[in-house]
C-alpha positions as CSV (number, residue, x, y, z in Angstrom):
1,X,236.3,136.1,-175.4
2,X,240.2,137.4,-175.2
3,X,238.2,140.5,-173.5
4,X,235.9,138.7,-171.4
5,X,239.1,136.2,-170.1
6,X,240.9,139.2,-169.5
7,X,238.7,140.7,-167.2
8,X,238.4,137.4,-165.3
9,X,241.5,137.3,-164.3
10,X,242.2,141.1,-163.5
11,X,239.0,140.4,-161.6
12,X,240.8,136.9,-159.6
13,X,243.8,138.9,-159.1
14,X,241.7,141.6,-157.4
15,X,240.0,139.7,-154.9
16,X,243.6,137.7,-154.3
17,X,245.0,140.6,-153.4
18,X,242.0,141.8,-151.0
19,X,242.3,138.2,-149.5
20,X,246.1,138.6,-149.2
21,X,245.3,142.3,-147.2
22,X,242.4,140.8,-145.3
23,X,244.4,137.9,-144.1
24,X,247.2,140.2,-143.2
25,X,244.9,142.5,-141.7
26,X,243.5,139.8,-139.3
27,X,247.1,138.6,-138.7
28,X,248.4,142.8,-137.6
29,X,245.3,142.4,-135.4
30,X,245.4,138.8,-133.7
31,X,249.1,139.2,-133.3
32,X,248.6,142.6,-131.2
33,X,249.1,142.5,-127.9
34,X,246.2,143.6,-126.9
35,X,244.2,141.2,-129.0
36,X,246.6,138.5,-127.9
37,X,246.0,139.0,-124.1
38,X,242.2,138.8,-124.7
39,X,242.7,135.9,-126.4
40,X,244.7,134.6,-123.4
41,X,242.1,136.2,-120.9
42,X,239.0,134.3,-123.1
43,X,240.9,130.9,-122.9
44,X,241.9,131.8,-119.1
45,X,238.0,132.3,-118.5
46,X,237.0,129.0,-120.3
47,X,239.5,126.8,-119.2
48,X,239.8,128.4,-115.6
49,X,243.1,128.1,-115.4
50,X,246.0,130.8,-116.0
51,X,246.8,130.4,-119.9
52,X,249.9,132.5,-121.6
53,X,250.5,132.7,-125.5
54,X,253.9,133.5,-126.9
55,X,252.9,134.1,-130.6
56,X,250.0,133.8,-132.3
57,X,249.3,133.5,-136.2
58,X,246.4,132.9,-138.6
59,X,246.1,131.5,-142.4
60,X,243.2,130.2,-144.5
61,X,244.5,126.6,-145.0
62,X,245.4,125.8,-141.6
63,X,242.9,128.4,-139.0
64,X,244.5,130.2,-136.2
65,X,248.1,129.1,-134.7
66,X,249.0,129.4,-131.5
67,X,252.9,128.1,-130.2
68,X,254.0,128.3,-126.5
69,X,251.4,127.7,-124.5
70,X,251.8,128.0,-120.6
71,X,249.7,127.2,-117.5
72,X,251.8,128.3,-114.0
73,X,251.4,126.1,-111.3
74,X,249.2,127.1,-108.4
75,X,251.8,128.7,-105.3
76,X,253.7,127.5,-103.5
77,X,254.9,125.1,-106.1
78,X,256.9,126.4,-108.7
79,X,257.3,126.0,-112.8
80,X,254.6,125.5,-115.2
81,X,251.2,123.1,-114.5
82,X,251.1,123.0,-118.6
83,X,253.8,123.3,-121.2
84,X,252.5,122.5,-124.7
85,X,254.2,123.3,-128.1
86,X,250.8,125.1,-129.8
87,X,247.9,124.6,-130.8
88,X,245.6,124.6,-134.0
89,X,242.2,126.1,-134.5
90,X,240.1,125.7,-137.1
91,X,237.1,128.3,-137.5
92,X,234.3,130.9,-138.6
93,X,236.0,133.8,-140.5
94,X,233.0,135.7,-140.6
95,X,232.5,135.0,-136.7
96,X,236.1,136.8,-135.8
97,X,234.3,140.4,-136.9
98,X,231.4,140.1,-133.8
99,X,234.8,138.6,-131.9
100,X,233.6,135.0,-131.4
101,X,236.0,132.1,-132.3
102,X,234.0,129.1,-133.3
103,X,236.1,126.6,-133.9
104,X,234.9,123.2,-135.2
105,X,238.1,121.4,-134.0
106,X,241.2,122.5,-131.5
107,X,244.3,120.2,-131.8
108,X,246.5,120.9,-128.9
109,X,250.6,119.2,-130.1
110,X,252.7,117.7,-127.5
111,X,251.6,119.3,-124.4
112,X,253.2,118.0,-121.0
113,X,251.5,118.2,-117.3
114,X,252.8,117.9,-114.2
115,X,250.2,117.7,-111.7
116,X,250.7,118.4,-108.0
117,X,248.4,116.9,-105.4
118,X,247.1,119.7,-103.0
119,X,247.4,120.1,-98.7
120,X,243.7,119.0,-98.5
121,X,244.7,115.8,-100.8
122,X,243.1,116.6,-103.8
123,X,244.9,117.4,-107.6
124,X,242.8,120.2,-108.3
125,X,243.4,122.6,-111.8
126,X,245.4,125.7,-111.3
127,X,242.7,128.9,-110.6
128,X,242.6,131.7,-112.6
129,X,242.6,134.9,-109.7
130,X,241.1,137.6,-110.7
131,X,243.5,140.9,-110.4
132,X,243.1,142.4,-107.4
133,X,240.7,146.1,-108.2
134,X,242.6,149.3,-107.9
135,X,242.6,151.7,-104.7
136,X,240.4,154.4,-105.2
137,X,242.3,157.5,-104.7
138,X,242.6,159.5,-101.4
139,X,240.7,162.9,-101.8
140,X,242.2,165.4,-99.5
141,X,239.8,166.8,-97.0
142,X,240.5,170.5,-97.6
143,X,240.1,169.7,-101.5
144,X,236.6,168.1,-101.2
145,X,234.2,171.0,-102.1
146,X,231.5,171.8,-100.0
147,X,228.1,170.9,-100.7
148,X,225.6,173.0,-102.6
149,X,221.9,173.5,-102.2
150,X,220.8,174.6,-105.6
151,X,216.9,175.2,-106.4
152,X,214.7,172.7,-108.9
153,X,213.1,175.4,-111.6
154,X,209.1,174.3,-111.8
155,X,208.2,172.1,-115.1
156,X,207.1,174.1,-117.8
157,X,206.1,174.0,-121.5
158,X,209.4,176.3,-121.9
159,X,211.3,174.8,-119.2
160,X,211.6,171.1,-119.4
161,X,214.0,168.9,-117.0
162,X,216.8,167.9,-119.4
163,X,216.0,164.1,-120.6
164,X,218.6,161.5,-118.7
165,X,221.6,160.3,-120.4
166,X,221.2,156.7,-122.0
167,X,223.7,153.8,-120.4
168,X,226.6,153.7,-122.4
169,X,227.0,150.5,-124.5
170,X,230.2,148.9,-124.8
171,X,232.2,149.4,-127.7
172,X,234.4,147.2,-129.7
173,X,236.9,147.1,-126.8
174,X,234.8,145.9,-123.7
175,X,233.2,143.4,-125.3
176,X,234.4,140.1,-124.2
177,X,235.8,137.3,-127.3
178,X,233.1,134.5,-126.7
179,X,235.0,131.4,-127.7
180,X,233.4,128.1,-128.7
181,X,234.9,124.6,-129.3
182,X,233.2,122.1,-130.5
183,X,236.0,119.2,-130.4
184,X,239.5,118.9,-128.9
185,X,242.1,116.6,-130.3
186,X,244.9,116.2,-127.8
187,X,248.5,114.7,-129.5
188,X,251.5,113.2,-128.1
189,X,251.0,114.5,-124.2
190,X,252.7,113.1,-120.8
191,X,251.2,113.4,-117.5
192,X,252.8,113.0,-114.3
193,X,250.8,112.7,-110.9
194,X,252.9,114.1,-107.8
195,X,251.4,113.6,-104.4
196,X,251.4,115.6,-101.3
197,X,255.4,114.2,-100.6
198,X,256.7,115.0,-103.8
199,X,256.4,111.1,-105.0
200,X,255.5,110.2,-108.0
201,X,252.3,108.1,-108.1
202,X,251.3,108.0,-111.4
203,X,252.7,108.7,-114.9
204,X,251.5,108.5,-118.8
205,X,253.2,109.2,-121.7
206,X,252.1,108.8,-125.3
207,X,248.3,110.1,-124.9
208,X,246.6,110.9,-127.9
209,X,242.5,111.3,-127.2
210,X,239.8,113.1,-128.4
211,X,236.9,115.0,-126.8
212,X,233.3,116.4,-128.3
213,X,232.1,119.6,-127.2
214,X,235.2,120.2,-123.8
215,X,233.6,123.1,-121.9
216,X,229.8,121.3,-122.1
217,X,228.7,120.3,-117.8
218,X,229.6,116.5,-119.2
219,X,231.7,115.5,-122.0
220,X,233.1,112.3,-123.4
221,X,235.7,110.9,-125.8
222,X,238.1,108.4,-126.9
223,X,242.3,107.8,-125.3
224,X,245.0,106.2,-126.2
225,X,248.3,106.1,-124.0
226,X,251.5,104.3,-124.8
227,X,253.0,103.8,-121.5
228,X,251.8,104.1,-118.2
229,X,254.1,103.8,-115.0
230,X,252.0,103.2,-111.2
231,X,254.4,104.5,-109.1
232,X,257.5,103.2,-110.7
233,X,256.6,99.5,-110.1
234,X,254.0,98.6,-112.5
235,X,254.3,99.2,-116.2
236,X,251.0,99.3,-118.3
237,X,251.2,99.6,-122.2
238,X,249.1,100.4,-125.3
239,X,246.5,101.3,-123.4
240,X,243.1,102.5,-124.9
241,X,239.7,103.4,-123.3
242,X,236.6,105.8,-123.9
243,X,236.0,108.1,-120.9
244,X,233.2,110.6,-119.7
245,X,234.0,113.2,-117.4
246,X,231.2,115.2,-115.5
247,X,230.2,116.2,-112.2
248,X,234.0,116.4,-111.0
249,X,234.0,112.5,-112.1
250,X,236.2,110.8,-114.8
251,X,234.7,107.5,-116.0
252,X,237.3,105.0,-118.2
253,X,234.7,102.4,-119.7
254,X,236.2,99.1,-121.2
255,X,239.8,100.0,-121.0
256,X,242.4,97.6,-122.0
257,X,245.9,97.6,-121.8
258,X,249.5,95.3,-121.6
259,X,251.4,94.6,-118.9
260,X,253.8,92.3,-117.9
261,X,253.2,90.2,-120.9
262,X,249.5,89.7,-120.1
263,X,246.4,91.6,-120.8
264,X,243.6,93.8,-118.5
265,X,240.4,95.1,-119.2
266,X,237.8,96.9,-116.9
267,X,236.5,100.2,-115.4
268,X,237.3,102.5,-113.5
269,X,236.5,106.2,-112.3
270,X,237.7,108.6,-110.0
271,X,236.4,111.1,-108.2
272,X,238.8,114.3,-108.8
273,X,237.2,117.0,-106.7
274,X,236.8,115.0,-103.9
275,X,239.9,114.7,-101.3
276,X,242.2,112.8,-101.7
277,X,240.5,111.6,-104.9
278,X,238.1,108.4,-104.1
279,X,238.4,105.8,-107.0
280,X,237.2,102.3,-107.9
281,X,239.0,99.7,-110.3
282,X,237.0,96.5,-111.7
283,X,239.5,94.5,-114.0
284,X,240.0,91.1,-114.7
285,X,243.6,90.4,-116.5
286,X,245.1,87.0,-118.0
287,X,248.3,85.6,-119.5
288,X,250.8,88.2,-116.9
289,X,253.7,86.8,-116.4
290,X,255.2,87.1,-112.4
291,X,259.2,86.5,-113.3
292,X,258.4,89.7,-115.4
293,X,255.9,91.9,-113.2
294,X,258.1,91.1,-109.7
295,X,261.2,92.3,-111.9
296,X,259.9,95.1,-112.8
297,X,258.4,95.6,-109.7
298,X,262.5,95.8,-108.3
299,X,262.5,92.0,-106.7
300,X,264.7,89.3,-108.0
301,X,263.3,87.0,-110.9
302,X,263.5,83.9,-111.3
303,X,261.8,82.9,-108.0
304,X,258.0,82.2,-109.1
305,X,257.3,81.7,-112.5
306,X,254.5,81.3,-114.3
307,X,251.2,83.2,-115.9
308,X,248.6,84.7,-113.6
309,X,244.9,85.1,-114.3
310,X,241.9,86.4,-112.4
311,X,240.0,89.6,-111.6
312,X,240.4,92.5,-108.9
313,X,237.5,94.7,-107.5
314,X,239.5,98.1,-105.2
315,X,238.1,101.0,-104.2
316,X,239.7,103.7,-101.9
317,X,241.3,107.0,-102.2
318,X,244.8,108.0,-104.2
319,X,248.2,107.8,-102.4
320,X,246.3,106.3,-98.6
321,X,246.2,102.4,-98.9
322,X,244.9,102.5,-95.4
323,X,241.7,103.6,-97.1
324,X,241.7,99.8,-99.7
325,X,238.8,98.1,-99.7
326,X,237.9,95.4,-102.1
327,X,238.4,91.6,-103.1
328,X,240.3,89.5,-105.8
329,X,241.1,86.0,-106.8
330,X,244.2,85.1,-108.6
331,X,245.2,81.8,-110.4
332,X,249.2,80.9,-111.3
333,X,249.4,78.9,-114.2
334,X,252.6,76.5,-114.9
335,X,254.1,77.7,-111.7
336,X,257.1,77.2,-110.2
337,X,258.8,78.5,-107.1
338,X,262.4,78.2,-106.0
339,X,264.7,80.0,-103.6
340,X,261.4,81.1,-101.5
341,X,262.7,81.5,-98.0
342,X,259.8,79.9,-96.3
343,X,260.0,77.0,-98.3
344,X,263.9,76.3,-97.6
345,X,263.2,76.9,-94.3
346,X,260.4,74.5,-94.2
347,X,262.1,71.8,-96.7
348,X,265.4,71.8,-95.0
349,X,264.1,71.5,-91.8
350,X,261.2,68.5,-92.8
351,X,263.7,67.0,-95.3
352,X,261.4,67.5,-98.0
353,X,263.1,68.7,-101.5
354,X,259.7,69.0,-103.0
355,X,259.1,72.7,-100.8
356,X,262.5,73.8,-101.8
357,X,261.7,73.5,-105.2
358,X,257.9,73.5,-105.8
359,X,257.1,72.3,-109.5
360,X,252.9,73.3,-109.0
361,X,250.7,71.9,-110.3
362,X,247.6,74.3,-108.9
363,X,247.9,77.8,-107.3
364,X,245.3,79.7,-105.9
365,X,244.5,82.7,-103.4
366,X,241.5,84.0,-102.8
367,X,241.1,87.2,-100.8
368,X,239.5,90.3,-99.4
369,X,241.2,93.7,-98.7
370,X,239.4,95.6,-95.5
371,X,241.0,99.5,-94.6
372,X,244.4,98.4,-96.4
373,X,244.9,95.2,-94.4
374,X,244.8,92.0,-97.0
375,X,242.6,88.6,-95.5
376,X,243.5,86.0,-97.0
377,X,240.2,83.5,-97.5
378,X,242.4,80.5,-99.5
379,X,245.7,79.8,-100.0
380,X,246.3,76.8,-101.7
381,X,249.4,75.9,-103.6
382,X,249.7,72.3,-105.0
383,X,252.4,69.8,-106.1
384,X,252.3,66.7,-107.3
385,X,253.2,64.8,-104.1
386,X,252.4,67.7,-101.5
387,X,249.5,70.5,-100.5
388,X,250.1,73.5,-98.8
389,X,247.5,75.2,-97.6
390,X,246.4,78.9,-95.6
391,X,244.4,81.8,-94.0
392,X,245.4,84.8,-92.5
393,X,246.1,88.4,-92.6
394,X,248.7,90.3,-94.1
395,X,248.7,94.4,-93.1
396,X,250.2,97.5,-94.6
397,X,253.2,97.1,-93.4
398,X,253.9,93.8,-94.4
399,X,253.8,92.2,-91.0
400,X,251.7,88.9,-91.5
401,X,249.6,86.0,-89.3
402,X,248.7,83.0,-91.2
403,X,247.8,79.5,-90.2
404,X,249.3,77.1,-92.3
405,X,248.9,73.0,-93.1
406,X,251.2,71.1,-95.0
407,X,249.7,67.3,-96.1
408,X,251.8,65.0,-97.4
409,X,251.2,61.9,-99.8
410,X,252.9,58.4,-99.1
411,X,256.0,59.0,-101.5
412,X,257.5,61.8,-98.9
413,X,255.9,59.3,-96.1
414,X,258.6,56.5,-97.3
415,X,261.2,59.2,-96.7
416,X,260.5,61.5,-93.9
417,X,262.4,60.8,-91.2
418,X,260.9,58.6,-88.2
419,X,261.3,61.6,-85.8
420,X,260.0,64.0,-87.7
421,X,256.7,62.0,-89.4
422,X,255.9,61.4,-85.5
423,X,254.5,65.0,-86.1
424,X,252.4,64.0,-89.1
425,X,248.6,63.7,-87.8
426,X,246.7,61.3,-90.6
427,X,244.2,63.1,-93.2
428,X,241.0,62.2,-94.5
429,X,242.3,61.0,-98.1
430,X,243.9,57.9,-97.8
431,X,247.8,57.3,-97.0
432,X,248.5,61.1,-96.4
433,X,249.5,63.1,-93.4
434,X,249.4,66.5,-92.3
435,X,251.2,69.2,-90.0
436,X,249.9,72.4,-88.9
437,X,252.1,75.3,-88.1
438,X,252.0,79.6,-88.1
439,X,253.8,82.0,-90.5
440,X,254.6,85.4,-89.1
441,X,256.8,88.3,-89.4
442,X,256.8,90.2,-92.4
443,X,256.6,89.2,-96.2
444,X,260.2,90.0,-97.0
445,X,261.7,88.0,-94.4
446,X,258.8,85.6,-93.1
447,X,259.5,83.3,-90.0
448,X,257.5,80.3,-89.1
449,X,257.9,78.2,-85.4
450,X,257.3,74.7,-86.8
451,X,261.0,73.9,-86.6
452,X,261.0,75.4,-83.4
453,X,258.1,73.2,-81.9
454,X,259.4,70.2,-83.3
455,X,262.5,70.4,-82.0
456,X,261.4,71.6,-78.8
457,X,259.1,68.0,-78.5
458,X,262.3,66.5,-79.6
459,X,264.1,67.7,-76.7
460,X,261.8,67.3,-74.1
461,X,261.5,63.3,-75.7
462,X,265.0,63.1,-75.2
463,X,265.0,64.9,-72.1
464,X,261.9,62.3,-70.9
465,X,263.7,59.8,-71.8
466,X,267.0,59.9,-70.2
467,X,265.2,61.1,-66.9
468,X,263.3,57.8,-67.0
469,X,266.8,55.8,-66.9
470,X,268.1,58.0,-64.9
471,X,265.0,57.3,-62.2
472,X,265.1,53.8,-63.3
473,X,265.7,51.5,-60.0
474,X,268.6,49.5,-60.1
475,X,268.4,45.9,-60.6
476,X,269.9,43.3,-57.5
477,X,272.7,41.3,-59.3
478,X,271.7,37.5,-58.9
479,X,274.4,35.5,-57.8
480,X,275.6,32.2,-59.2
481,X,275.0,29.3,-57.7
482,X,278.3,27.2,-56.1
483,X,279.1,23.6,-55.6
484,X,276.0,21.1,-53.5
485,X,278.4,21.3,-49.6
């Protein structure tokens, strides 16, 4: 037994050691650079995209380790497309002898993107070019030898034509690594989305998400993201989705996310080899706070408060909101709106406190968005002594046309001045009255002209007026009567 336990163990010590000088074999050979830049030239070929290694390593616990990964952006722009810490591959010892690298899983660590948007308007990966062939070389003409005419000896049994030579095979060298991947994990990567003017439109940070089979025609998988940033105005969080991608089209089915308090959920896709990148977004969100989503949106809070609901249906192309198409409806709940410039105006002017400060009991728009230009179907905003109500247009630019009413109930009746409820026109519901006027200019500083015609009727009452006493005929004085001669 002492014999037999002996030999066990010189014989476990044996193959150690021949798995310690295979492993280090494999290592001397993956880390050569010649090995190294196949490897780079096989992922290049798969990925299509420029890839560059900085070391590369490979153990039996944890597969083949790769660390400083590169991509180069596509000229003219400069730096890196892809920076990324390493990655991990699991796989087939025995496949690395016929120089195939199966690997059952690929975890790529902390990898960052910046993405560039091409002239023609699309984000497009960077390409790998082919190196251009070398120039054959120049023969001289007097060192070209002149041609020789030699005679065919006839076929016989003694004098056979000398069998061709067979193709040469490629040896170990030529042959090309075949790599295969059958899942990619990706871990802790940021993306940032650059358009044609150097703005940033779009930004994620925090992605982890997995994929099943990458380099298959369509493929499909799970993400996560932790923060997302639409050009620098709206900030999503913990969002989470599963995605396809095929055909040049990325599909996000069910996604959810945070933002401004509130939560969204929908689908989307977009279209990434087309230009400028068609897309469509259906999503219906609840519970978003305004204070919050105008603040970070760079206005001043405090203005309209409240928690939004609704849903939003936009198609059009990245970066061109001339291209918007779509509809939406929207629904503030527990509103309130102060310091709203239109509303001074049109509360000062009117005497009415309620528009100044709006306590609202319902809010509601309801539009449609035609080649970037917003149509307002129903505006309806609701206190609990006054309606205000609207259509209209609002374009790109912000300049805006709507026509506005304003009804009133019979507690601002009792207190609006004589003059000014002379306006007033009586609605259909009982003890009420209404004004119509326009809102125009732009949204940031919107101007409206019912001040401007009531005071202009004012006037020309005034100025009716007086012209009447003015053309008023004089009176003859009667004179008293004296004393019976």
């Amino acid at each position: 037994m002492h014999k037999l336990l002996k030999g066990f163990l010189i014989g476990a010590g044996v193959l150690l050691a021949l798995a310690a000088v295979g492993v280090m074999a494999i290592n001397l050979y993956v880390q050569s650079s010649g090995t190294q830049k196949r490897i780079e030239d096989a992922l290049s070929s798969g990925l299509k995209a420029p890839v560059h290694l900085t070391s590369t390593t490979v153990t039996p616990w944890s597969g083949l380790k790769a660390s400083g990964i590169t991509v180069l952006q596509t000229p003219p722009a400069a730096g890196n497309f892809l920076d990324a810490a390493g990655f991990t591959a699991r796989f087939d010892w025995f496949a690395l002898i016929h120089r195939h690298l199966d690997a059952s899983e690929v975890s790529l660590d902390n990898p960052h993107v910046e993405w560039f948007q091409s002239a023609t308007g699309r984000w497009e990966m960077p390409r790998a070019e082919a190196p251009p062939a070398p120039p054959k070389p120049e023969v001289p003409p007097e060192a070209t030898p002149a041609p020789r005419v030699t005679a065919t000896p006839a076929a016989s049994p003694g004098n056979q034509p000398a069998p061709a030579a067979p193709a040469a095979t490629p040896g170990p060298e030529q042959r090309p690594w075949i790599i295969t991947v059958h899942k990619l994990s990706v871990n802790g990567a940021s993306f940032d989305f650059w358009d044609d003017k150097g703005i940033r439109v779009l930004q994620f940070a925090g992605v982890q998400f997995d994929c099943v089979n990458p380099r298959a025609a369509g493929t499909e998988g799970s993400a996560s993201c932790k923060y997302v940033s639409l050009r620098n105005r709206m900030f999503l969080s913990d969002l989470t989705t599963n995605w396809s991608f095929g055909d040049g089209t990325v599909k996000l089915f069910t996604f959810q996310t945070s933002v401004a308090g509130g939560q969204i959920h929908g689908d989307a896709q977009v279209l990434t080899q087309a230009k400028h990148n068609p897309f469509n977004v259906d999503a219906k969100f609840d519970g978003v706070s305004v204070d919050r989503l105008m603040v970070e949106g760079g206005e001043p809070g405090g203005e309209v408060t409240g928690t939004l609901k609704g849903w939003l249906d936009l198609n059009g192309n990245s970066g061109k909101s001339s291209s918007l198409n779509g509809s939406g409806h929207l629904e503030l709940a527990g509103g309130k709106m102060q310091n709203i410039e239109i509303l001074q105006l049109l509360g000062r002017g009117l005497q009415i406190p309620d528009l100044v400060e709006m306590n609202l009991k319902t809010a509601e728009v309801d539009a449609r968005v035609v080649k970037g230009v917003i149509y307002v179907d129903k505006l309806l905003l609701q206190s609990q002594n006054l309606q205000l109500t609207g259509t209209g247009s609002i374009e790109i630019a912000g300049r805006m046309a709507l026509n506005a009413r304003l009804t009133v109930n019979r507690m601002i009746i009792q207190r609006l001045p004589a003059f000014i409820l002379t306006y007033f026109k009586p609605a259909d519901a009982p003890d009420s009255r209404y004004i119509d006027f326009n809102i125009g200019n732009t949204l940031g500083h919107p101007k409206t002209d019912l001040m401007e015609n009531i005071l202009h009727h004012r006037v020309q009452d005034q100025v009716s007026d007086l012209m009447k006493l003015l053309l008023e005929k004089p009176r003859k004085p009667v004179e008293p009567e004296g004393p019976a001669p």
